[in-house]
C-alpha positions as protocol buffer text, in pm:
chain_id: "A"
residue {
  index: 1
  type: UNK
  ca { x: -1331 y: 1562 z: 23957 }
}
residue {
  index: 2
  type: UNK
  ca { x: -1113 y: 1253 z: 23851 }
}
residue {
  index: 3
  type: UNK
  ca { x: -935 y: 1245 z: 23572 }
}
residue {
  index: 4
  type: UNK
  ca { x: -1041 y: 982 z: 23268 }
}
residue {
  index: 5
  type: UNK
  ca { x: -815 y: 835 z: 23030 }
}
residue {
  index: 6
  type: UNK
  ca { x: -926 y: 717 z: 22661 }
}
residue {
  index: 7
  type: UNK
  ca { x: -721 y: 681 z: 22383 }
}
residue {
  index: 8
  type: UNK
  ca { x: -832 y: 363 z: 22136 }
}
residue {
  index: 9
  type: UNK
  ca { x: -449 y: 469 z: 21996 }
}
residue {
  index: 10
  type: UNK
  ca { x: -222 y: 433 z: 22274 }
}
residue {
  index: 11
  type: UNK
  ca { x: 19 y: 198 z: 22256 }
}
residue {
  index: 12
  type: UNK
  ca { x: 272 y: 257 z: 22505 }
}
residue {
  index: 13
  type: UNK
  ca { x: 206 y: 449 z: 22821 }
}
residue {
  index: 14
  type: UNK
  ca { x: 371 y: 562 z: 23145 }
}
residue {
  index: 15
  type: UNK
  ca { x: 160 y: 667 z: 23441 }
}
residue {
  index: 16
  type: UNK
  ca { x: 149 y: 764 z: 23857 }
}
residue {
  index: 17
  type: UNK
  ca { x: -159 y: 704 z: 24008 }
}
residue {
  index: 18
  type: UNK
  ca { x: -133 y: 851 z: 24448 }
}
residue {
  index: 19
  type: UNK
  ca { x: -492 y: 837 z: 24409 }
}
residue {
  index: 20
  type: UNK
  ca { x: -664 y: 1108 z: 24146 }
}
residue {
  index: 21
  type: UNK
  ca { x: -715 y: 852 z: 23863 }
}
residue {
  index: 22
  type: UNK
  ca { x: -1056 y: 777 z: 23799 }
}
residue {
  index: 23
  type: UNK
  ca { x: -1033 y: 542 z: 23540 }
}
residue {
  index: 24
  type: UNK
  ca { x: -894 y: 410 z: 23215 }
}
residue {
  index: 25
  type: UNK
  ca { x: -1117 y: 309 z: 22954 }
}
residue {
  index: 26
  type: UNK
  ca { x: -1082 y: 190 z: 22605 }
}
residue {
  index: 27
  type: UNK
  ca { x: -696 y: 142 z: 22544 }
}
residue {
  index: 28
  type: UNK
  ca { x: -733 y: -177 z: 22279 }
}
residue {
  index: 29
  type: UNK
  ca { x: -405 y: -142 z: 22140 }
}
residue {
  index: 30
  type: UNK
  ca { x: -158 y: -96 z: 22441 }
}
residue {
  index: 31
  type: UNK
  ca { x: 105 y: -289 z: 22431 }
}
residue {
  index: 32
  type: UNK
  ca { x: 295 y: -187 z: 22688 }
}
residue {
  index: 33
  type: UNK
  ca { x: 240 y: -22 z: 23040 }
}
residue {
  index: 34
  type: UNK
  ca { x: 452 y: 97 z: 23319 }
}
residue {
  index: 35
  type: UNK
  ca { x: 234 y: 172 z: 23592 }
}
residue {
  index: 36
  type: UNK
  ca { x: 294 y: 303 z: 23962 }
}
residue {
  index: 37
  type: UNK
  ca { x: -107 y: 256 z: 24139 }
}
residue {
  index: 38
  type: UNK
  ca { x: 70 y: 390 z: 24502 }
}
residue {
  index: 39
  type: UNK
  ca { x: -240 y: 383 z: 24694 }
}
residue {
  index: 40
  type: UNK
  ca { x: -324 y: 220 z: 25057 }
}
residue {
  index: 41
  type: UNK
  ca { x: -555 y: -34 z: 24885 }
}
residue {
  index: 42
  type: UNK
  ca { x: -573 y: -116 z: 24513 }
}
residue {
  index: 43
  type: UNK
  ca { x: -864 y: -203 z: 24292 }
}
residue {
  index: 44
  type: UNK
  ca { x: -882 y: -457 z: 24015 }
}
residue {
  index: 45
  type: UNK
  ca { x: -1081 y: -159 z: 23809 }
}
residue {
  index: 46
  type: UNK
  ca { x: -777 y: 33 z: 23766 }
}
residue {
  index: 47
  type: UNK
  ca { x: -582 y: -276 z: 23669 }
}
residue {
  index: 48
  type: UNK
  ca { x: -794 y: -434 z: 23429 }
}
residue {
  index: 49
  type: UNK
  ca { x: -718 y: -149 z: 23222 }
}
residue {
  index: 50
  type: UNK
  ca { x: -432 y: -292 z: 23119 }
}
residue {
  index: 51
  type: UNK
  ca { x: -543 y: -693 z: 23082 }
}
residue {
  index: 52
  type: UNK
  ca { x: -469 y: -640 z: 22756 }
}
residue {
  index: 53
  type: UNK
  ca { x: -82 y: -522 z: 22734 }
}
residue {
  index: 54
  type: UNK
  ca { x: 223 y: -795 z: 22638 }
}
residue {
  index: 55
  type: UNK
  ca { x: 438 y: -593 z: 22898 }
}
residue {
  index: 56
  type: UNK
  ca { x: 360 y: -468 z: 23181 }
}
residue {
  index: 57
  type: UNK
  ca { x: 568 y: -301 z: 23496 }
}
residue {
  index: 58
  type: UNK
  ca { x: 363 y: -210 z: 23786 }
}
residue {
  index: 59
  type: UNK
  ca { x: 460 y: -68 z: 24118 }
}
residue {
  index: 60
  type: UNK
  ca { x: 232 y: -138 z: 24376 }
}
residue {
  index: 61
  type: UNK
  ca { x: 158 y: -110 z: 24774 }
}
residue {
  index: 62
  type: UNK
  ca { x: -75 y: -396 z: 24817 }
}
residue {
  index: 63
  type: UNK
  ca { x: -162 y: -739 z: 24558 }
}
residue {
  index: 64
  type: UNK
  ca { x: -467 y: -795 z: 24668 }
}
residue {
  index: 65
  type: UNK
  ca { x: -659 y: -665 z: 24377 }
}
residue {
  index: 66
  type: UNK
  ca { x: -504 y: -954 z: 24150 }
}
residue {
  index: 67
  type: UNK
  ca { x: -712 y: -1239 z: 24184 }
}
residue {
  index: 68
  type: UNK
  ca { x: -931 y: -1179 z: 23954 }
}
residue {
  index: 69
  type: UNK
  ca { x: -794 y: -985 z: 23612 }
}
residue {
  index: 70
  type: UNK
  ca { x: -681 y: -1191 z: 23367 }
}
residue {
  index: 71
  type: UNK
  ca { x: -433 y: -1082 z: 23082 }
}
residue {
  index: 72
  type: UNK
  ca { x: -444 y: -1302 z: 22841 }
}
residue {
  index: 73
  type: UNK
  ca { x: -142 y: -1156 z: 22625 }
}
residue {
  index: 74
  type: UNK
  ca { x: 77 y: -1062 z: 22928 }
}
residue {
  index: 75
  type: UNK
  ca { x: 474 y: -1225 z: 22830 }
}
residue {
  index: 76
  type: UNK
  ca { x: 656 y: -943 z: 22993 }
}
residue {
  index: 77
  type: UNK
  ca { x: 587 y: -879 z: 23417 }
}
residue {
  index: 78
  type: UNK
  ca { x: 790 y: -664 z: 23637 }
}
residue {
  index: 79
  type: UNK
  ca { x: 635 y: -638 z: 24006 }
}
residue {
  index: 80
  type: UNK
  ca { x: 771 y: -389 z: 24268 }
}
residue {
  index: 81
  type: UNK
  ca { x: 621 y: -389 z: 24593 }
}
residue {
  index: 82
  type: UNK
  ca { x: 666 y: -116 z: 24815 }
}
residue {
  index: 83
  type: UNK
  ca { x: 606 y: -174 z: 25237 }
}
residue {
  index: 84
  type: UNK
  ca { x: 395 y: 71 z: 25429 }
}
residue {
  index: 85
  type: UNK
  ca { x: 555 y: 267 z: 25682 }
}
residue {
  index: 86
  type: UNK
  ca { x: 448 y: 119 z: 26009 }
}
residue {
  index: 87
  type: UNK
  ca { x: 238 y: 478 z: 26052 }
}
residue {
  index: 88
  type: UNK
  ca { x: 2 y: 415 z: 25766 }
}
residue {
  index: 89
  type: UNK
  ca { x: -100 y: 29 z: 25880 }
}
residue {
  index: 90
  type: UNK
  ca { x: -387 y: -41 z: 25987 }
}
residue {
  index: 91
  type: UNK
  ca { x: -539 y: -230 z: 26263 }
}
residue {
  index: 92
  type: UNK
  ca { x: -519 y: -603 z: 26212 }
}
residue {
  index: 93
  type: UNK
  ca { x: -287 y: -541 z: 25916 }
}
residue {
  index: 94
  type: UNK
  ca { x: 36 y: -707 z: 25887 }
}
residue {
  index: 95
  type: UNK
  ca { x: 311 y: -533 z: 25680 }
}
residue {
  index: 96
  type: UNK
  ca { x: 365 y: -857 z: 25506 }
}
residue {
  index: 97
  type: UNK
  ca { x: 74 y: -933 z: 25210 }
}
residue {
  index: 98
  type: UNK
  ca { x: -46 y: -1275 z: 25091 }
}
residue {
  index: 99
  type: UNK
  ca { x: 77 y: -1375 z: 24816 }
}
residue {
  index: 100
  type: UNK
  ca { x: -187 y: -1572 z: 24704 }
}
residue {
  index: 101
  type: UNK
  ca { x: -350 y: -1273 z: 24479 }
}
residue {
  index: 102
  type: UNK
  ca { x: -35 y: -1296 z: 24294 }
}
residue {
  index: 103
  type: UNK
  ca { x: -27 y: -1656 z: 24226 }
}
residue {
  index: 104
  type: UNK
  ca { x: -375 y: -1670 z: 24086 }
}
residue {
  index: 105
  type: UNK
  ca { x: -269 y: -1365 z: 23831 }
}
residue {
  index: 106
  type: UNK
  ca { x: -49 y: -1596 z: 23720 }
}
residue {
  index: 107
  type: UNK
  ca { x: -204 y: -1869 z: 23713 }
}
residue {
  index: 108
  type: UNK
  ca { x: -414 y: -1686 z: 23463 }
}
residue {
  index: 109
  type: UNK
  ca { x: -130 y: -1510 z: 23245 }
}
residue {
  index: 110
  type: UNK
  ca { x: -72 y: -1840 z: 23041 }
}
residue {
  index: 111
  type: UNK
  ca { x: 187 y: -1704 z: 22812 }
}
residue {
  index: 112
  type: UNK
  ca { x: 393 y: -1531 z: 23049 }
}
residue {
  index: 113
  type: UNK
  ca { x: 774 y: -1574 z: 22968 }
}
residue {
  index: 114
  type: UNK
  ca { x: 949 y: -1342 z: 23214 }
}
residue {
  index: 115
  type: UNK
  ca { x: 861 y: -1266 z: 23554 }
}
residue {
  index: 116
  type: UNK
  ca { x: 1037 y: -1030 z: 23833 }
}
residue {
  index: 117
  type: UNK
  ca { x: 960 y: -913 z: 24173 }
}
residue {
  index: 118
  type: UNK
  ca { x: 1144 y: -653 z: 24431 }
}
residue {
  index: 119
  type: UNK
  ca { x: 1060 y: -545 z: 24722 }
}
């Protein structure tokens, strides 16, 4: 059974996700979020969970689940990549991602004041 996070309270939170996250619901009042989603392809229902923090830190495998969250108070973005090993790619799948995803999150985070990205 996946586990389900709600906590109207939370404010700050640090979580892992390899894959045993089933959601996050109702988290109004987060303002900040440092979030590691390692799995082989990323949803935009995990991340919209945190459309509302003013910092967020995520550490992801893939950005193709960006295009379409928006986070309206997001000023604060730190964005770690990490490659596949050439054993987990699939057929057809390069180890380098479009980056479009990406630009269209931002595109949407209008108040965004500082942005990094690592590899």
């Amino acid at each position: 059974m996946p586990l389900v996070l709600d906590s109207p309270g939370l404010q700050h939170l640090s979580i892992f996700d390899y894959g045993g996250l089933g959601s996050i619901q109702n988290m109004p009042h987060l303002e900040t979020a440092y979030v590691g989603h390692l799995v082989p392809q990323p949803n935009d229902k995990f991340l919209r969970s945190f459309s509302s923090v003013g910092s967020l830190h995520l550490r992801l495998m893939d950005v193709e689940c960006f295009s379409a969250i928006n986070f309206p108070r997001l000023m604060k973005f730190k964005l770690h990549l990490f490659k596949r090993s050439f054993s987990e790619l699939r057929p057809g799948y390069s180890e380098y991602c479009s980056l479009e995803p990406l630009m269209l999150f931002l595109h949407n985070s209008l108040i965004l004041k500082f942005l990094r990205s690592a590899t």
